[in-house]
C-alpha positions as CSV (number, residue, x, y, z in Angstrom):
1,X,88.1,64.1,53.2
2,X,87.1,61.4,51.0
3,X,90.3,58.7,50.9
4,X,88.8,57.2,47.5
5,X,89.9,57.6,44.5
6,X,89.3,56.4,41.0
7,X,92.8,55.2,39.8
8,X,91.7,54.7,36.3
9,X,90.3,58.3,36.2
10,X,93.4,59.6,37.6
11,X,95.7,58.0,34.5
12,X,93.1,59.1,31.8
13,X,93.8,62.4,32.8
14,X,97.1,62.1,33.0
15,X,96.8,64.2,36.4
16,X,95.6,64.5,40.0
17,X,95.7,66.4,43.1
18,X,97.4,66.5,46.4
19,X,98.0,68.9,49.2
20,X,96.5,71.9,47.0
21,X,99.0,71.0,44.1
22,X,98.5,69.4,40.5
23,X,100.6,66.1,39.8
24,X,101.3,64.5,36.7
25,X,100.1,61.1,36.8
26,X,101.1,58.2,34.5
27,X,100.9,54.3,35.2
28,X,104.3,52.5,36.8
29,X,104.1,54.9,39.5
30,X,101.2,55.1,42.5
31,X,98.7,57.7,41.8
32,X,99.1,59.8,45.7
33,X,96.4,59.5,47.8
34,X,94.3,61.7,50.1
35,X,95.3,59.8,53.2
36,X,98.9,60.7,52.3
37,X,98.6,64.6,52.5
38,X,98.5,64.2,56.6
39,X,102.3,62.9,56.0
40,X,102.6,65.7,53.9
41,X,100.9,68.4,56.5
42,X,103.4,67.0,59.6
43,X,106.4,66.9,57.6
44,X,106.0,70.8,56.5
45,X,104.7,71.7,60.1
46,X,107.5,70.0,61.3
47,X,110.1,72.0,58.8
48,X,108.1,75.7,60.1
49,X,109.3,74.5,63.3
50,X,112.6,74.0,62.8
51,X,112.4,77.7,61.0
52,X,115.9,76.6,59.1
53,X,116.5,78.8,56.6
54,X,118.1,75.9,53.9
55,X,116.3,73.0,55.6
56,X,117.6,69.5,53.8
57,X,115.2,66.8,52.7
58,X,115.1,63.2,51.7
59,X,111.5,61.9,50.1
60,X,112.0,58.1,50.3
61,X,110.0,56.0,48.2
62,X,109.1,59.4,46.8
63,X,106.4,57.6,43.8
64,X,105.4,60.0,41.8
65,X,107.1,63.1,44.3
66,X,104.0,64.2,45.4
67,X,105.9,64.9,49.1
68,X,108.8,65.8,47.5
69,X,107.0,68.8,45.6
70,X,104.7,69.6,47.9
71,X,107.3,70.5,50.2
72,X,109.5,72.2,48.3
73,X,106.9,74.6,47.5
74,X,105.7,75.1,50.9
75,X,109.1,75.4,52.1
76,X,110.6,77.5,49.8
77,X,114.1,77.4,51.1
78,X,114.0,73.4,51.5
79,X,116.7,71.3,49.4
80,X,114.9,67.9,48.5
81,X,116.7,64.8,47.5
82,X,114.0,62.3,46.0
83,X,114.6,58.7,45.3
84,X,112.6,55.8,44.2
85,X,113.5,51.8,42.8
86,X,112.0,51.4,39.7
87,X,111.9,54.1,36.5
88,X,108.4,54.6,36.1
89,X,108.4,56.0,39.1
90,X,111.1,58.3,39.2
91,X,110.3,59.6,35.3
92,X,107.1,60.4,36.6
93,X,108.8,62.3,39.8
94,X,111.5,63.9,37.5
95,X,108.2,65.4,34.9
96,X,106.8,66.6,38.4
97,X,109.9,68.4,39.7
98,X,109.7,69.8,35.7
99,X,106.0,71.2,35.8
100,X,106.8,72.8,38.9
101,X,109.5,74.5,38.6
102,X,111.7,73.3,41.3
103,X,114.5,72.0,39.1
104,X,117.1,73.9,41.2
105,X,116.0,72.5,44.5
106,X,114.9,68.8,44.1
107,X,116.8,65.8,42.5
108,X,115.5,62.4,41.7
109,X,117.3,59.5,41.8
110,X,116.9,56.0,41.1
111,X,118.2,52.9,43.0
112,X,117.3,50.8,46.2
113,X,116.8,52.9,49.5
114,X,119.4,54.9,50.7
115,X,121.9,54.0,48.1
116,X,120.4,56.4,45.9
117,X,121.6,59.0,47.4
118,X,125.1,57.1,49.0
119,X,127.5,59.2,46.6
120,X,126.7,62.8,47.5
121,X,128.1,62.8,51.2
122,X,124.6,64.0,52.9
123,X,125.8,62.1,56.0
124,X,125.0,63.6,59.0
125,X,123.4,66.5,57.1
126,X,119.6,66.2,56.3
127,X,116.4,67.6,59.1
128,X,113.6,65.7,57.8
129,X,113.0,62.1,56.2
130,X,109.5,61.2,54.5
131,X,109.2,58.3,53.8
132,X,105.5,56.8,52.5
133,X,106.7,53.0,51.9
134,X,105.2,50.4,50.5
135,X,102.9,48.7,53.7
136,X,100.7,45.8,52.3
137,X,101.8,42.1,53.4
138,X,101.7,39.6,50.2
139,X,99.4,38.1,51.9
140,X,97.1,40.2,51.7
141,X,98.2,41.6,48.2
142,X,97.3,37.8,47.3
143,X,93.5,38.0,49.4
144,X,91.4,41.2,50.2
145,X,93.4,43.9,48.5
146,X,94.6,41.7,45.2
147,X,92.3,44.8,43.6
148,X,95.3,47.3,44.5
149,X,97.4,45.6,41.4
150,X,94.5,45.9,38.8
151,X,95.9,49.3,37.8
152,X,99.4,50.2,39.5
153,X,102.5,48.2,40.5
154,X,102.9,45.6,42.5
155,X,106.1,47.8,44.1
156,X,104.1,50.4,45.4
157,X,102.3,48.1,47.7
158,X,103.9,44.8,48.8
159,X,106.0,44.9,51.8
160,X,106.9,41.5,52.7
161,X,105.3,38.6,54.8
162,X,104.0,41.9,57.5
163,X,103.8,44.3,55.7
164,X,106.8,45.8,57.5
165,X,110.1,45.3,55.3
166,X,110.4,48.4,54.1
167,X,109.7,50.3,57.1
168,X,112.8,48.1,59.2
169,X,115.0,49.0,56.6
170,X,114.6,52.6,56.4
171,X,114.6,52.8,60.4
172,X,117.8,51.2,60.2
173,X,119.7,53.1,57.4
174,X,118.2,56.4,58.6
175,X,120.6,57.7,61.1
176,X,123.6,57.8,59.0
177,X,122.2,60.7,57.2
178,X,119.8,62.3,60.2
179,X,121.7,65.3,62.3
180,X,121.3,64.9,65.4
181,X,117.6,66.5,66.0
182,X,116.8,65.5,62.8
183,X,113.4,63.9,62.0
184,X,111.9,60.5,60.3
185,X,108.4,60.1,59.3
186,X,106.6,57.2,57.8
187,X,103.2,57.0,56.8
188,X,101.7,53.6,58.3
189,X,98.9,51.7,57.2
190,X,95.8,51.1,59.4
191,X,96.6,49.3,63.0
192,X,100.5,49.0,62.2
193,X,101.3,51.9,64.5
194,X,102.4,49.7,67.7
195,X,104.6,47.5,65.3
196,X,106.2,50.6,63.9
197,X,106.9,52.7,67.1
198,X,108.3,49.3,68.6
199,X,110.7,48.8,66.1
200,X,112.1,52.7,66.6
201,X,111.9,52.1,70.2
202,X,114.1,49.7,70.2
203,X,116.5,51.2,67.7
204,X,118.8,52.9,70.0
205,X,119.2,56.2,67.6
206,X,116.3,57.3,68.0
207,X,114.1,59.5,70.8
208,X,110.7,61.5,71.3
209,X,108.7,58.5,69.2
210,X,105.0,59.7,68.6
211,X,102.1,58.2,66.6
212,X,100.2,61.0,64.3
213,X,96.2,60.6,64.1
214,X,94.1,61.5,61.3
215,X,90.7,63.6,61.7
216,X,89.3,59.9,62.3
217,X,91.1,58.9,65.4
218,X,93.4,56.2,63.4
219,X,97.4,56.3,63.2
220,X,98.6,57.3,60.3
221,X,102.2,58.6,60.9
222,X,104.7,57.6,62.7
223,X,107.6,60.4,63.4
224,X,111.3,59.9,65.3
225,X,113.5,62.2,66.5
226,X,117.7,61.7,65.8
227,X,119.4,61.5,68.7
228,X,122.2,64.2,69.2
């Protein structure tokens, strides 16, 4: 699969395509990419698995819902809770959940993490957390990929001084809302998967930490298990 894609292209049209699906595209929110659908792929072979009948879903950082969506309609019995920072993001997200139907089964919300969703008592309650966080160090933002901001937002991308900042604080705020067997994934970018393992390592709510490889070899996704 190619991982390029023309970003420019993708907002003329207003539209693009991921894991077999069409998304509404508009800039203020990161057009999804290929790379992404393998977070996309675990997360739904993770919820066959389970073989729940109402499984419950959060889509952090859910951009433009692509996981969000993409999972409800594989899943067809999945409840998703979507949430994002800024607005262009979650408009885009909330015309998504609109073109495909799944009104009744996914909610976007706005605000910063996990209190998005603090008011509507999913404590304890949700099998699966996707989360595809922002992963690019300013540094880098500021060097070799600076191109990244020509066309979409500087949110979607910059991650503090490691690259890391959003990953730490989703680890940390997860459990609350895992059940006990309950599942986080993150997609990682390319050589963070030691960093990211380490820090659920040594988290002590989680178990069974495992690295996902693409069809090239390279980490890509980073899953955790809730301990019971």
């Amino acid at each position: 699969m190619n991982d390029v894609i023309d970003i420019a292209e993708a907002y003329g049209k207003g539209r693009t395509q991921f894991m077999g699906i069409e998304l509404l595209v508009a800039p203020g929110a990161l057009v999804p990419r290929p790379e992404t659908e393998l977070l996309g792929r675990t997360a739904v072979d993770i919820l066959r698995r389970l073989n729940l009948s109402a499984p419950r879903v959060i889509d952090m950082c859910c951009g433009a819902g692509n996981l969000g969506c993409a999972i409800a309609l594989d899943i067809p019995g999945a409840a998703v809770w979507a949430s994002d920072l800024t607005e262009g993001c979650v408009d885009v997200a909330r015309r998504n959940v609109v073109h495909h139907g799944l009104g009744a089964r996914m909610s976007v919300l706005q605000g910063d993490l996990f209190a998005a969703v603090a008011d509507l008592r999913l404590d304890g309650s949700i099998d699966l957390i996707v989360c595809n966080p922002p992963y690019i160090s300013e540094t880098r933002l500021k060097g070799d990929r600076a191109s990244l901001l020509e066309f979409e937002p500087r949110e979607a991308f910059a991650a503090g001084p490691y690259g890391l900042s959003i990953h730490m604080r989703v680890a940390k705020e997860a459990p609350k809302y895992l059940r006990p067997g309950g599942v986080l994934l993150f997609e990682i970018g390319l050589g963070q998967e030691r960093q990211v393992a380490t820090l659920l390592e040594r988290n002590d709510a989680y178990e069974n930490i495992r690295v996902v490889a693409n069809e090239a070899g390279e980490g890509r996704v980073v899953m955790a298990m809730a301990k019971g």
